[in-house]
N, C-alpha and C positions, 0 to 999 in steps of 0.2 A: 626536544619535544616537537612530535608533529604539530602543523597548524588542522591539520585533515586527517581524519582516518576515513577511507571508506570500506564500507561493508558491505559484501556480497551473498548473500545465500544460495547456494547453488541444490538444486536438485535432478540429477540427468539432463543437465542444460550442458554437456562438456564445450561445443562449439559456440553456444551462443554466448556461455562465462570468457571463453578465451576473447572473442570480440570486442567481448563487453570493455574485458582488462585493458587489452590494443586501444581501444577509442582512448583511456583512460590517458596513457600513457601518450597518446599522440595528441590530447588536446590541454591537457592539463601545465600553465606555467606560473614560474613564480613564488609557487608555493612549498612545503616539506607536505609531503603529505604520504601515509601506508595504507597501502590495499591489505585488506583481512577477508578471504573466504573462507564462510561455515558450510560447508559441505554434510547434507543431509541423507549420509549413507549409498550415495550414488554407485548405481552396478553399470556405467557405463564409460569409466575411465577417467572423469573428470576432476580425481584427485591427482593421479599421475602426471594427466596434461599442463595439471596447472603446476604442478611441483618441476616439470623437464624445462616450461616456457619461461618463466616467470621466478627465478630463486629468489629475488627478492619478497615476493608476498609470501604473507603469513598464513599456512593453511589447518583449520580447526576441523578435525572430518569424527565427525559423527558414527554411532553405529546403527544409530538406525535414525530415521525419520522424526526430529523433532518436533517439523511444525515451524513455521515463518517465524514470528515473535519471538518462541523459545532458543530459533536458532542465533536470531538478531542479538537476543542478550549476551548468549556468549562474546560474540564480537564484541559489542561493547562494553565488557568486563575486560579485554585482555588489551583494548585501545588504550592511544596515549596520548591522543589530540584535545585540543580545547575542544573542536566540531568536531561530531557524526554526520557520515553521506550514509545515510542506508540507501543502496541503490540493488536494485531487480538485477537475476544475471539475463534478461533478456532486453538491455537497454541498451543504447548507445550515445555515447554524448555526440553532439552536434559541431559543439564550440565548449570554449575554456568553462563551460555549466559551474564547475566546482570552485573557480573562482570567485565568478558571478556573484554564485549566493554568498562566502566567503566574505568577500567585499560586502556585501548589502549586510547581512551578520553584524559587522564590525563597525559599520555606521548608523547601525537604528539606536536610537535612543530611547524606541517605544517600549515597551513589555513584550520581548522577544519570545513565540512560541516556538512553533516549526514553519522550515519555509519549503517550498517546494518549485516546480519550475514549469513552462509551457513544454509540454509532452505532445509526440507526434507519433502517428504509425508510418511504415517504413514508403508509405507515396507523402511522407511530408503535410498528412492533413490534419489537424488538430485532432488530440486524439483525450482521453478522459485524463485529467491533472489533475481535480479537486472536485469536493461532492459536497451537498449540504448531510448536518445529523440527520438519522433516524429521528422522527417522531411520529403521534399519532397520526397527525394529519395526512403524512405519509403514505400509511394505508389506506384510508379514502381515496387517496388519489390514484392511489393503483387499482383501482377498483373500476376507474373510469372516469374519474375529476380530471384526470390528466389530458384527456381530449379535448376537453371543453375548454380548461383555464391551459392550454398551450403552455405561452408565454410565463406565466406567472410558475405554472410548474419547473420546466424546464430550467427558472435563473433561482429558484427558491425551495422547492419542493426535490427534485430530481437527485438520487443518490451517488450518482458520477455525471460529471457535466464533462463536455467535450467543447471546450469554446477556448482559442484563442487570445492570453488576454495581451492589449497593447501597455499598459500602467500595471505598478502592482498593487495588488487588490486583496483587504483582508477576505478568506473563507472560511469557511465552516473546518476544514478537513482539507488539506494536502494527498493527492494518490501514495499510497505506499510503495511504489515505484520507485520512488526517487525524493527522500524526507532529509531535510539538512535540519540539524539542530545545535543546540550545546552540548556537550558529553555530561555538566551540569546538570541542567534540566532533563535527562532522561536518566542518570540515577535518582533524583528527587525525584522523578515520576516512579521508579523502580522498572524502569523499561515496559516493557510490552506486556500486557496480562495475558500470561502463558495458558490461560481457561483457551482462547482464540486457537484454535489449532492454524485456522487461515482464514482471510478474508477479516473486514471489521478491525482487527487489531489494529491496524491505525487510526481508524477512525475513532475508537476505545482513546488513544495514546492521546490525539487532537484533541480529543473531547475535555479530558481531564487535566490538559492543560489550560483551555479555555475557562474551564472551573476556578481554576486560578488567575483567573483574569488576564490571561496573556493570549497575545493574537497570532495568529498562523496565515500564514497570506503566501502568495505566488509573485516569483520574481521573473517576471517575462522575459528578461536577456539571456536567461538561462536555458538553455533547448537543446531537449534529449530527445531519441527516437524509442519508443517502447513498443516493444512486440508483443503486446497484450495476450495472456494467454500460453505464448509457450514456454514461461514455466514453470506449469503446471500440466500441460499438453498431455504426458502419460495418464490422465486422470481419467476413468469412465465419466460422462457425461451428469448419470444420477449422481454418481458419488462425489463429483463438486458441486453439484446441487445440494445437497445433503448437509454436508457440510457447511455451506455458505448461509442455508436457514437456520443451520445452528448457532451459529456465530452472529445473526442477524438476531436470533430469539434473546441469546445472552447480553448484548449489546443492550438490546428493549429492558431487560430485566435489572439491567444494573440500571440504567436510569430512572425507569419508573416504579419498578419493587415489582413484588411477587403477586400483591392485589391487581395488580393490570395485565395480566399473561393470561387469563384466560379473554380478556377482549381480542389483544393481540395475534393471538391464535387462531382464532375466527375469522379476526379479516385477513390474514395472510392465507390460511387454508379458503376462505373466499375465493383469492384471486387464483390459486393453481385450481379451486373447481371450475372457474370462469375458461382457465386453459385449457382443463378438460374437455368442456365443452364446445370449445370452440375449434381444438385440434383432434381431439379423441386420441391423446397421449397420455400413454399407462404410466408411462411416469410420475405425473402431475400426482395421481391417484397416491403413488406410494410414498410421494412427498408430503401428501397430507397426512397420512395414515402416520407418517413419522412426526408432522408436526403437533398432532392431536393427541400425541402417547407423552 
């Protein structure tokens, strides 16, 4: 039995998945552990690359486009590890990361949620690792409380935080970047609520383990580089916006019911009128027009 599985999702990420695996392979000791890619129907060779580089990992490919969460669960359906690494194929480890958390795993004796790691963009500068939940407050503060209460926002309020930590520190939410758990606790959670097409789903998964009274925190010896964004890069602009307030509305709805969405809607279609206004982007316009249907 592994001590590690990690899992990779890949979608037209062919070079940055191979990377990703290389770092894997070149920082990782110690340990037993199997790389698992779910490849989400990629038209760009990335099943082959990884099947010609790589005979040892395990490749799951898709025929068409799951969806992050959806594809995550397979991985962790066909895993043999005590841990889950769900890790982005746009990441790279820095140092032995998998261990790191591995070790810290194996000696908590708290109420073990998910743990996560200090995340960088590729000049090395603190890059977004953990966020506080959605709440209402939230929306207030997008509104323009966030200017006033700075400080307060940013360490309490803010939905991806980008800070450096030197200690580790319970949070709200770990980035889905890079989520180390028990392979336990994510069938008891039943993995990822496949509603998420993308985006939120971790934050969903965090959530409801925090439900359960168990904490989720960030282990700062652990440092990965994430390339935020490419991959998903093929995506138009609108349509990971679109998306992303979908996934932000059903996140709202599952925890406060279906009486609270039409407030929620209001102040989020608020803040893209505010954008409107302030950019004169048609966008915003169609974002709302989808939030409000």
């Amino acid at each position: 039995m592994n001590d590690v599985s990690i899992i990779i999702v890949s979608y037209n990420t062919r070079d940055l998945t191979v990377d990703c695996i290389k770092s894997i392979h070149e920082t990782v000791r110690g340990l037993q552990y199997e790389i698992i890619v779910v490849d989400n129907a990629s038209t760009d060779g990335s099943v082959e690359a990884i099947k010609e580089q790589f005979k040892e990992v395990v490749v799951i490919s898709n025929d068409k486009n799951l969806g992050f969460g959806a594809a995550n669960n397979l991985g962790i359906q066909v895993s043999d590890a005590k841990y889950i690494f769900l890790l982005n194929s746009d990441t790279r480890l820095i140092n032995d990361a998998v261990s790191c958390l591995y070790k810290y795993a194996e000696n908590d004796q708290g109420k073990r949620g998910f743990y996560g790691c200090n995340l960088y963009d590729n000049a090395l500068s603190p890059h977004y690792s953990y966020g506080n939940y959605p709440r209402m407050l939230s929306l207030l503060f997008d509104l323009g409380l966030s200017k006033i209460f700075r400080s307060y926002y940013n360490r309490n309020i803010k939905l991806e935080v980008c800070r450096e930590l030197q200690q580790v520190e319970e949070v709200d939410y770990v980035c889905g970047a890079a989520m180390f758990s028990e392979r336990d606790l994510l069938l008891q959670l039943g993995g990822f609520d496949e509603t998420f097409f993308l985006y939120f789903e971790e934050t969903d998964l965090c959530y409801r383990a925090w439900k359960l009274g168990l904490k989720n925190k960030i282990i700062p010896d652990a440092k990965i580089i994430h390339l935020a964004g490419r991959s998903s890069s093929g995506q138009p602009v609108l349509r990971k916006t679109l998306i992303r307030e979908k996934s932000r509305l059903h996140f709202y709805y599952k925890r406060y019911g279906r009486l609270a969405m039409p407030f929620v809607k209001a102040l989020i279609a608020a803040g893209y009128l505010k954008e409107f206004m302030l950019r004169r982007d048609r966008n915003s316009l169609k974002v709302i027009k989808t939030i409000i249907n």
